[in-house]
N, C-alpha and C positions, 0 to 999 in steps of 0.2 A: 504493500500500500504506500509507506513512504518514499519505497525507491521509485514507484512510479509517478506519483502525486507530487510534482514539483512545480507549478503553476505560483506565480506572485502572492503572497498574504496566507497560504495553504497554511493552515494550525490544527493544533488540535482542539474538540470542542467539550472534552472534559478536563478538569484543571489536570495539571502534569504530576502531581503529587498521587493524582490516583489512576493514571497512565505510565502505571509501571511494576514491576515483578515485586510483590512485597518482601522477597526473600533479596535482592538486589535494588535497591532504591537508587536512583538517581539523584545523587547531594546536591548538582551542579546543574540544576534548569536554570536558563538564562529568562524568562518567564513564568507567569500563573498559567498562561497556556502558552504551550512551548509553540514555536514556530514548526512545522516543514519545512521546507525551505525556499474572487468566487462572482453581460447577466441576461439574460432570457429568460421572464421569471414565468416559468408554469402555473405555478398554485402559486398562492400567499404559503407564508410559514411562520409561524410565534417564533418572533427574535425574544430573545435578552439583552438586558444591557451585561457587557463583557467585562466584569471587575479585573481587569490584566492588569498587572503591575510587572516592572522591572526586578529581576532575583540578584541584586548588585552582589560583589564578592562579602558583605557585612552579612548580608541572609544565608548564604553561601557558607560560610565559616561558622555559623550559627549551627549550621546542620554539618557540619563536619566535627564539628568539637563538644556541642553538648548535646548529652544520653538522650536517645528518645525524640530529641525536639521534630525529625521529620517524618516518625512515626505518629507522631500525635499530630503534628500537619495531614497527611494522608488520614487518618482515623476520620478528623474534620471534614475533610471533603470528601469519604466515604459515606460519613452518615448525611451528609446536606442531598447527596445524589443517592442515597436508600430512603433517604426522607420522600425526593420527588419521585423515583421509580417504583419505588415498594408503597410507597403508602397513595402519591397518585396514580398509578397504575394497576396493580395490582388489586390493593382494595378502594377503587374507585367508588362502588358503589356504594359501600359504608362510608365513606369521605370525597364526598363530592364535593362539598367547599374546599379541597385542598388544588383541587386543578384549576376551579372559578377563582381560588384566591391568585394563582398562578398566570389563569388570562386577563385578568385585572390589572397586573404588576406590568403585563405584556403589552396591554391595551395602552397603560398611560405612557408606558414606555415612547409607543408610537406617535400620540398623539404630542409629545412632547418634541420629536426629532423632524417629524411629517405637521406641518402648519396646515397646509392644504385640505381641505374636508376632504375633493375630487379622489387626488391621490391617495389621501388615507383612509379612503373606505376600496379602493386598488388592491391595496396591502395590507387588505386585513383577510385571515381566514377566514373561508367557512365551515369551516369543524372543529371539535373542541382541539384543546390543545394534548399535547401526548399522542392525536391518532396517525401521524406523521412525525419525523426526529425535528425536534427544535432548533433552534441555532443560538448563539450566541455574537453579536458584533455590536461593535460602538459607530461603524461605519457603512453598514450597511444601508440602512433608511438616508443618509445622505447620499451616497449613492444616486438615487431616484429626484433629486433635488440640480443635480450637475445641467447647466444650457445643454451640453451634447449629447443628454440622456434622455427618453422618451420611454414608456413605463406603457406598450401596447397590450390589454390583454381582451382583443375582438378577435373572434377565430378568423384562422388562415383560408382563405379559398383557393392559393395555390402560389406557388413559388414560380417566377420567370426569372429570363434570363438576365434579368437586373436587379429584382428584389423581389418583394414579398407583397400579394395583395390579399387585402384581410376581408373582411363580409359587408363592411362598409364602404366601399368601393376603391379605398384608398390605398395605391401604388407607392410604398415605400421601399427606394436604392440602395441596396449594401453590395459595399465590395467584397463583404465574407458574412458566410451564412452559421452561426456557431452551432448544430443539434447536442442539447445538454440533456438529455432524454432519459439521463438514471442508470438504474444499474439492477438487474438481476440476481436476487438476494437468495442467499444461501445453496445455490448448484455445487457439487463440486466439479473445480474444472479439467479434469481427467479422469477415466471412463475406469472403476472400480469392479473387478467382478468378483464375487459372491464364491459361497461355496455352490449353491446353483448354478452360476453362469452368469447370471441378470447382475446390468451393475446396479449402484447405490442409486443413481438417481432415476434411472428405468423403474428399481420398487420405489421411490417416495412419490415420482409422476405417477405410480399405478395404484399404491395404498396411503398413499399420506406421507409427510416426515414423520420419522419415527424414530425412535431410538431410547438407550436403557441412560439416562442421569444427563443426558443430551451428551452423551462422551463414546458409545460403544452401539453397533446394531447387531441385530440378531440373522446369523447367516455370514457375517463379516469378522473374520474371526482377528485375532488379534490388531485390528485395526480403533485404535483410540484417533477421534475427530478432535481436531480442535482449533473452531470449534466447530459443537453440532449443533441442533435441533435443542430445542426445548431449555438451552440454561443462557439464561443469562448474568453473566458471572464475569469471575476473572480468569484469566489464561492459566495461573499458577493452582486454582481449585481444581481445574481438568487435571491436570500433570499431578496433581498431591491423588487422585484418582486413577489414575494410570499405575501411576509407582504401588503404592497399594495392590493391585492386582497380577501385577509381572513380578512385586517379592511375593507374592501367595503362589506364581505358578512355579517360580525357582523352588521354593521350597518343598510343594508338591515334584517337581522334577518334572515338568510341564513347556512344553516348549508350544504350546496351543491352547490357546485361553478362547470362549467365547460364550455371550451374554444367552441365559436361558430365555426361549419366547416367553416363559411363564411370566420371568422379573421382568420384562421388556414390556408384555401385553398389561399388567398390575401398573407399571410405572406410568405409561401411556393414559392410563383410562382416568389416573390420580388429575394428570396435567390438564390434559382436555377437559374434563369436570370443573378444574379452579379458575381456568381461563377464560371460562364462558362470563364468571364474574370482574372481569378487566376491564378496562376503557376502551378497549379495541369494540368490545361489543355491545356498548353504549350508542345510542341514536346518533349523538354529533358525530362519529365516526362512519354513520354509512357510506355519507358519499367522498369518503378520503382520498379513496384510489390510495391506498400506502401501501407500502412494500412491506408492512409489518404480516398483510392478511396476504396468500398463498393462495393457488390457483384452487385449491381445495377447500375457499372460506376459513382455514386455522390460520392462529398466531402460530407459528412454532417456533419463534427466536426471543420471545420472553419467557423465563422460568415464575409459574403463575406463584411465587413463594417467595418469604423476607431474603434477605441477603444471609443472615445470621443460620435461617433453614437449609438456607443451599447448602452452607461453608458445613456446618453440621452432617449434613446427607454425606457428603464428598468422605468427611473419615470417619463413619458412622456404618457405610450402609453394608449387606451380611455379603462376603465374598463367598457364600454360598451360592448366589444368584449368578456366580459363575461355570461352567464346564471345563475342567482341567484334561488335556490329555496330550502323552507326547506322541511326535510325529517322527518321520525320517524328516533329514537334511535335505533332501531332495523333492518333499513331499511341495505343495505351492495352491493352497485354498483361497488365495486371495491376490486376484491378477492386477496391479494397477498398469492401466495404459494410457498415455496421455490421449487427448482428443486431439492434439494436432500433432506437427511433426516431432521426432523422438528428436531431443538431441543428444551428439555422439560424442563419449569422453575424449579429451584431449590431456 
């Protein structure tokens, strides 16, 4: 993602403190949100204002020298984002004023940066906030404000060879046409196959995402995602899940570990059940068009559970719900092939 993402202003859009391995912290971010190194606006999106601050070498030395201090930074801006993800997403519908407190905060935001009624009823959603990822900038809504900026959002009736004519009859000239058109969430991008044959995403297009803690599926045998389906989490709770399981199969003398349908079909029916109660399937969400909901009407990239439940499940859950057994050296249950060309070691 980073190595490709190198576009002007590119950052990250949660603080940096908890955009990182909590077993390896990074002392030395040079901001609250670290740089990489954003217009054709489709929908509206709930900005925030971007509390970023400068990380000068004094905050820097801070976190180099005394005990704690940027674990308990990270701790902070874990619970601020289990606050907005767990409590307004998750249990949304017990706490519905926490998201309306959130499009409020959103609201005056705008109305504060955008003077124009015209333009500010342009950029404002229409769905609640959470049913699409939010954003974060101080610069954004000026943006829409620049003379050489124009803010069109009348449908297209077709593109010529000079520009763009929209439903109102109006002929507008570009020398470059930008399609910022998204992205297809959670495929994987090389062709996996199975102990059957079928790869991973042939069964999720045919039965759903699916999978056992959103880390392992059934049929794919020593293969840990990460990430997969159903957790939303951190990279390091997959991996503390992983290890877990490959010292249970050393120890059994296991060189083929894979998830039972039983724990997989149990795990599944827990999430699909809790998710029904999210903000995804709240009314202001129908007409989101978000890349949260799947061609199959599921969320399956938010785990419908606190952050504290997840981290819990991960070194909690029975390595019973695994199948141990060894194989030969040569034996090969799980083919990965990439979708396009192979490339060849040098």
């Amino acid at each position: 993602m980073w190595r490709d993402n190198t576009y002007p202003g590119v950052a990250v859009d949660i603080p940096s403190f908890t955009y990182s391995f909590h077993f390896e912290p990074n002392l030395h971010w040079s901001r609250t949100y670290a740089p990489g190194a954003e217009l054709f606006q489709r929908t509206p999106i709930w900005m925030l204002p971007r509390l970023d601050a400068e990380l000068g070498a004094a905050v820097q030395g801070v976190f180099d020298h005394v005990p704690f201090a940027q674990k308990a930074t990270r701790l902070a801006t874990r619970v601020l984002t289990e606050t907005v993800v767990t409590f307004g997403a998750v249990y949304n519908q017990q706490l519905p004023f926490l998201v309306k407190g959130i499009e409020q905060i959103c609201s005056v935001f705008l109305h504060k940066q955008v003077p124009d009624p015209v333009l500010r009823e342009k950029l404002t959603p229409r769905y609640g906030f959470g049913c699409k990822r939010p954003s974060f900038s101080n610069t954004y809504y000026p943006t829409f404000l620049r003379d050489n900026v124009e803010l069109v959002t009348d449908g297209i009736t077709r593109v010529t060879r000079t520009g763009i004519r929209t439903v109102d009859g109006e002929l507008r000239k570009f020398d470059m046409l930008v399609l910022a058109t998204g992205f297809k969430m959670g495929d994987i991008p090389y062709r996996l196959h199975g102990s059957s044959g079928e790869t991973l995403n042939e069964l999720w297009d045919r039965d759903r995402r699916q999978s056992f803690e959103g880390i392992i599926v059934h049929g794919y045998p020593n293969l840990f995602l990460n990430p997969g389906p159903s957790l939303f989490a951190t990279f390091d709770l997959r991996a503390t899940h992983a290890v877990r399981v490959i010292k249970a199969a050393r120890k059994r003398g296991a060189t083929r570990v894979e998830v039972s349908a039983t724990a997989q079909d149990r795990f599944m029916h827990d999430m699909r059940r809790r998710v029904r109660h999210t903000m995804f399937f709240r009314p202001g969400c129908a007409d989101a068009n978000t890349y949260y909901i799947d061609n199959h009407g599921d969320a399956p990239y938010l785990r419908p559970t606190s952050g504290p439940h997840g981290w819990w499940r991960q070194h909690q859950f029975s390595l019973e719900n695994y199948e141990y057994t060894a194989t030969s050296a040569s034996s090969r249950d799980c083919d990965p092939t990439p979708s396009g060309p192979v490339a060849q070691p040098v």
